[in-house]
N, CA, C and O atoms as a GROMACS GRO file, in nm:
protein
  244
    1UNK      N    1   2.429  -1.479   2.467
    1UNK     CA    2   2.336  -1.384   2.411
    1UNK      C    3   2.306  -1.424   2.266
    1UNK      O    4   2.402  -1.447   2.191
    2UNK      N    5   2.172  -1.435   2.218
    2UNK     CA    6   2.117  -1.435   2.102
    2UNK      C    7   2.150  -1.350   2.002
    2UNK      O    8   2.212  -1.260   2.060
    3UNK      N    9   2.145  -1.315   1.846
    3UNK     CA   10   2.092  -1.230   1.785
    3UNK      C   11   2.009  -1.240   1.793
    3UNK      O   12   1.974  -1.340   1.857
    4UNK      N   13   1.895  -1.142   1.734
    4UNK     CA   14   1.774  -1.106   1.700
    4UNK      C   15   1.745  -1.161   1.539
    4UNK      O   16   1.817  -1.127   1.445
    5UNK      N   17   1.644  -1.239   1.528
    5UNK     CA   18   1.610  -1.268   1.391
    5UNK      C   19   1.555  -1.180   1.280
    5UNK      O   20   1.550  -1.208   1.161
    6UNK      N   21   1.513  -1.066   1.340
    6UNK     CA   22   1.395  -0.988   1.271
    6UNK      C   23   1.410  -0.847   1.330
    6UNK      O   24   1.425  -0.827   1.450
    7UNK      N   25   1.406  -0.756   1.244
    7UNK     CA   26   1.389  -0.621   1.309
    7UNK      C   27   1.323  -0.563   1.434
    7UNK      O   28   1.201  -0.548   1.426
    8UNK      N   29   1.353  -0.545   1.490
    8UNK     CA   30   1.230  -0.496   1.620
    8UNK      C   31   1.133  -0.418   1.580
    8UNK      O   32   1.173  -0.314   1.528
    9UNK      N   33   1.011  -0.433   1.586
    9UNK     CA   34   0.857  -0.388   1.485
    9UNK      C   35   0.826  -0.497   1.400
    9UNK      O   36   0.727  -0.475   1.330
   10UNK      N   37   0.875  -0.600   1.387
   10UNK     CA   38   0.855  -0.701   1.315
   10UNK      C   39   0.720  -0.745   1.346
   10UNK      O   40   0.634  -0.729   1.260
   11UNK      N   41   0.691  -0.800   1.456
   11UNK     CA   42   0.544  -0.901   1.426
   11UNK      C   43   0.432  -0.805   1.454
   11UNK      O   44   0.325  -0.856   1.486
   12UNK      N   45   0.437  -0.684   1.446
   12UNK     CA   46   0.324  -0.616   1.390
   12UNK      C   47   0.297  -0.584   1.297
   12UNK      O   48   0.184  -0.537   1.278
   13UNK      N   49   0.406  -0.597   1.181
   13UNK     CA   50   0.389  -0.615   1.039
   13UNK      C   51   0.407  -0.702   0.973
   13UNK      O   52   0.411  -0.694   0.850
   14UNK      N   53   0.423  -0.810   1.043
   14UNK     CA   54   0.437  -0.893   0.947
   14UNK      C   55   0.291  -1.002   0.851
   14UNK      O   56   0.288  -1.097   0.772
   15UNK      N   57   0.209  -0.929   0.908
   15UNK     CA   58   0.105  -1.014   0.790
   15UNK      C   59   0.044  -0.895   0.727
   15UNK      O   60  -0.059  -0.922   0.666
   16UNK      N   61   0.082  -0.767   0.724
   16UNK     CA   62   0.072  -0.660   0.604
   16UNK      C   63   0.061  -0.721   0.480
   16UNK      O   64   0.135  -0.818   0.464
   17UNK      N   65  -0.019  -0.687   0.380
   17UNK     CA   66  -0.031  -0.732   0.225
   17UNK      C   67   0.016  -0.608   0.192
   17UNK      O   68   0.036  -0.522   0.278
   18UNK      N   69   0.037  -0.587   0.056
   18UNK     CA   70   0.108  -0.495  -0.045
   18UNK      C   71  -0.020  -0.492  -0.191
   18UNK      O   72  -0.028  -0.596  -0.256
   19UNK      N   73  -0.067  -0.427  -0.212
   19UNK     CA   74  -0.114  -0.377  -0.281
   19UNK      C   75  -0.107  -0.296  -0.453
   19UNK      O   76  -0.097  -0.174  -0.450
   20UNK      N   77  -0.112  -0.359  -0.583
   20UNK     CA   78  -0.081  -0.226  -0.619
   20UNK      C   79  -0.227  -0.181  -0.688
   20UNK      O   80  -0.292  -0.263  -0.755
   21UNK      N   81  -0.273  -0.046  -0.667
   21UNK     CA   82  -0.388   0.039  -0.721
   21UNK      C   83  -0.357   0.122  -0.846
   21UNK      O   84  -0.256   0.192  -0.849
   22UNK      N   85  -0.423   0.116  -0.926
   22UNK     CA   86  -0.414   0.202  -1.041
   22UNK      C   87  -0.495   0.321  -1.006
   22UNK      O   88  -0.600   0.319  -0.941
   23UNK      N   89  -0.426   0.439  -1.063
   23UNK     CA   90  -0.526   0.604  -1.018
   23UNK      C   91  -0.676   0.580  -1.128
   23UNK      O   92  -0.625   0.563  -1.239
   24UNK      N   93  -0.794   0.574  -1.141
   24UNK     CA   94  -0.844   0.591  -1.189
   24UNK      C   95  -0.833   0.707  -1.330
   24UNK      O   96  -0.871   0.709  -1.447
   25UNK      N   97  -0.754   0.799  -1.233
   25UNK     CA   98  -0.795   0.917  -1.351
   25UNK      C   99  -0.665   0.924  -1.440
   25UNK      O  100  -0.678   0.972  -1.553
   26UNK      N  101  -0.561   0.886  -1.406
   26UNK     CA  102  -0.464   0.864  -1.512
   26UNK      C  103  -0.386   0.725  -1.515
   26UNK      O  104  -0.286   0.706  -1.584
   27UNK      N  105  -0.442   0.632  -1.435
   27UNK     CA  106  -0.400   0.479  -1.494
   27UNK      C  107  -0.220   0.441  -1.419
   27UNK      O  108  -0.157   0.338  -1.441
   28UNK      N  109  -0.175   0.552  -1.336
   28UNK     CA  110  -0.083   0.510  -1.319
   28UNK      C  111  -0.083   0.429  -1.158
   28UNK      O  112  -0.151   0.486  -1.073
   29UNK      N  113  -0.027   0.328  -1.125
   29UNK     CA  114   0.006   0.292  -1.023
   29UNK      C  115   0.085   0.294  -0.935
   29UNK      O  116   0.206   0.299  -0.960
   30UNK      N  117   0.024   0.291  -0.774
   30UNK     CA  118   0.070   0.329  -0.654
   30UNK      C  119   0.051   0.195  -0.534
   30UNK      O  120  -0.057   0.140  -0.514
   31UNK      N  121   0.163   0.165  -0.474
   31UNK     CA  122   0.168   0.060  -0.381
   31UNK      C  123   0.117   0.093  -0.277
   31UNK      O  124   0.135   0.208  -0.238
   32UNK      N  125   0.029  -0.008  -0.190
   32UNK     CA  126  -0.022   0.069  -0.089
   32UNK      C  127  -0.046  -0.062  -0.024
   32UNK      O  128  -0.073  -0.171  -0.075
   33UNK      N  129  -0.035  -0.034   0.076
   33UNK     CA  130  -0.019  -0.166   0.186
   33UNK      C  131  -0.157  -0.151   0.237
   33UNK      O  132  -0.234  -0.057   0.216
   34UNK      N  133  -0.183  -0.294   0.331
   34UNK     CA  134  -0.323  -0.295   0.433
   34UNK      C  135  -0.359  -0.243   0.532
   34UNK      O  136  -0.478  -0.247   0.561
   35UNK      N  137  -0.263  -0.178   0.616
   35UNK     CA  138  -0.275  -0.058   0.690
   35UNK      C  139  -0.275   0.070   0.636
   35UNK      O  140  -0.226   0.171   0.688
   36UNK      N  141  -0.326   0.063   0.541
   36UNK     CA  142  -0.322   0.227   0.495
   36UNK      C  143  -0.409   0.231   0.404
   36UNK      O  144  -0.388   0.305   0.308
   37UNK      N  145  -0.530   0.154   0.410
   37UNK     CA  146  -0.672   0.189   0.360
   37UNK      C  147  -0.722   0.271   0.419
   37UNK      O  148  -0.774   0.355   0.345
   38UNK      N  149  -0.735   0.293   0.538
   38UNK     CA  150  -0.825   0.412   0.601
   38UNK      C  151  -0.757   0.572   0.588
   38UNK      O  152  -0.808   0.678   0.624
   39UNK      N  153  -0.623   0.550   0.526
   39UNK     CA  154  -0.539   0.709   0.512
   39UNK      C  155  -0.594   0.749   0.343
   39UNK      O  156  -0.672   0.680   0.276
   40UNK      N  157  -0.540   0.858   0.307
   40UNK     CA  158  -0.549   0.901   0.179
   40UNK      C  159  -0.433   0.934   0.148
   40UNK      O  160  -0.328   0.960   0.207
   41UNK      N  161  -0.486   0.925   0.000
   41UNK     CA  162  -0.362   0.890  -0.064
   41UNK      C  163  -0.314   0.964  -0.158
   41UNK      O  164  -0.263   0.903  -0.064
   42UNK      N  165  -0.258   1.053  -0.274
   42UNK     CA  166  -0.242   1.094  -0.374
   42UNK      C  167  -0.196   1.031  -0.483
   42UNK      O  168  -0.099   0.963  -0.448
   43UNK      N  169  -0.220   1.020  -0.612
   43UNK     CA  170  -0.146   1.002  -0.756
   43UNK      C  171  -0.025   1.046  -0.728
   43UNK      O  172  -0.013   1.151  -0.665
   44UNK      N  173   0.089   0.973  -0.771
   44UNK     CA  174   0.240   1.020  -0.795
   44UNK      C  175   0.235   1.132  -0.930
   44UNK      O  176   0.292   1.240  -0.944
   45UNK      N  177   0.133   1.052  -1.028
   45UNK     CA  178   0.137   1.104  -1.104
   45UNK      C  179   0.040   1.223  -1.180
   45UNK      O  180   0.081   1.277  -1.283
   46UNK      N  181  -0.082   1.256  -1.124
   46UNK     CA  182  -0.127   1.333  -1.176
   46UNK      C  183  -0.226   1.439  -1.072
   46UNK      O  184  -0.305   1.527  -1.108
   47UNK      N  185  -0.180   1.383  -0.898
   47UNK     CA  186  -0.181   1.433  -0.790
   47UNK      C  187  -0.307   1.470  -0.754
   47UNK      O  188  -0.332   1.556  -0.670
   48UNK      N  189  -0.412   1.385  -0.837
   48UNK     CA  190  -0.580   1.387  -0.744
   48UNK      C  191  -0.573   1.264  -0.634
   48UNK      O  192  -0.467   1.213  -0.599
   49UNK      N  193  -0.681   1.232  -0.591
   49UNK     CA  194  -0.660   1.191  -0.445
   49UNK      C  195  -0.720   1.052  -0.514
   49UNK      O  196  -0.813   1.044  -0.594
   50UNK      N  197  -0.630   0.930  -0.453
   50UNK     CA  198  -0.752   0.811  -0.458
   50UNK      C  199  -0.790   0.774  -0.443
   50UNK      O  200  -0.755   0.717  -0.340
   51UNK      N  201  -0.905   0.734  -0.488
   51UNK     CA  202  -1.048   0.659  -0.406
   51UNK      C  203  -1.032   0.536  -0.443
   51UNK      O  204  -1.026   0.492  -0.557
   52UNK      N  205  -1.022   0.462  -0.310
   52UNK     CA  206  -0.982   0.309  -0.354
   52UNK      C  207  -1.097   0.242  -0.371
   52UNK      O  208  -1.080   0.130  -0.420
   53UNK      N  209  -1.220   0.274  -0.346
   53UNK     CA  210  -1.369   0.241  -0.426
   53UNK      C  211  -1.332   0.231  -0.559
   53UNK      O  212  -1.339   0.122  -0.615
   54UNK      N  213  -1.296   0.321  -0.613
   54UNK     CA  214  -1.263   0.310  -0.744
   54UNK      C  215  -1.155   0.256  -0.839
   54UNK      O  216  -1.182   0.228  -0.956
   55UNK      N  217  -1.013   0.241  -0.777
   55UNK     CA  218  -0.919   0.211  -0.810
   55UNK      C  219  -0.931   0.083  -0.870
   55UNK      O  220  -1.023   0.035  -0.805
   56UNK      N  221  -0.900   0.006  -0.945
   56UNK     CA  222  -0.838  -0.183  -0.913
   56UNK      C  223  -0.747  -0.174  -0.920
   56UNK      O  224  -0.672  -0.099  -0.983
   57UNK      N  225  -0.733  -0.276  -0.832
   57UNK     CA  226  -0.603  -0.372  -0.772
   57UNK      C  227  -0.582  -0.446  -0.866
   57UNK      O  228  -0.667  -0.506  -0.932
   58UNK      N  229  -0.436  -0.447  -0.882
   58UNK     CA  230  -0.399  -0.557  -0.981
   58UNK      C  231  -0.267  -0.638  -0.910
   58UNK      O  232  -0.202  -0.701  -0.994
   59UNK      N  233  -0.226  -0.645  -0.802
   59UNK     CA  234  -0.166  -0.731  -0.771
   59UNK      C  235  -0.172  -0.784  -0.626
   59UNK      O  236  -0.291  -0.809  -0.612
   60UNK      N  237  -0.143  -0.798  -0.573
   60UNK     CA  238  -0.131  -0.851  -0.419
   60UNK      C  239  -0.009  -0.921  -0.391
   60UNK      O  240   0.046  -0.979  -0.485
   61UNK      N  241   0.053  -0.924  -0.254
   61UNK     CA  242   0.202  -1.029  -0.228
   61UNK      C  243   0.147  -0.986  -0.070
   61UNK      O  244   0.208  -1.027   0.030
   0.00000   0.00000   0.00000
């Protein structure tokens, strides 16, 4: 018997990108992966909603 190399759910995530968005309205940033553009989202920090039209991205992995 084998181990398993990888978690089971693995190769459906595994070409996910990571994201990070700044809130427009108070500048703070929130990680947000590539499956979860079509959800909404809130500020951690100042709890309006974000519009990733508006946001930039400042990193990617």
């Amino acid at each position: 018997m084998s181990t398993p190399q990888h978690c089971p759910g693995y190769e459906q995530f595994k070409n996910l990108k990571s994201f990070e968005c700044k809130c427009p309205s108070c500048g703070k940033a929130k990680e947000i992966f590539s499956d979860e553009f079509d959800k909404s989202h809130r500020c951690g920090g100042c709890g309006e909603e974000i519009d990733f039209n508006q946001c930039t991205l400042t990193g990617s992995s």
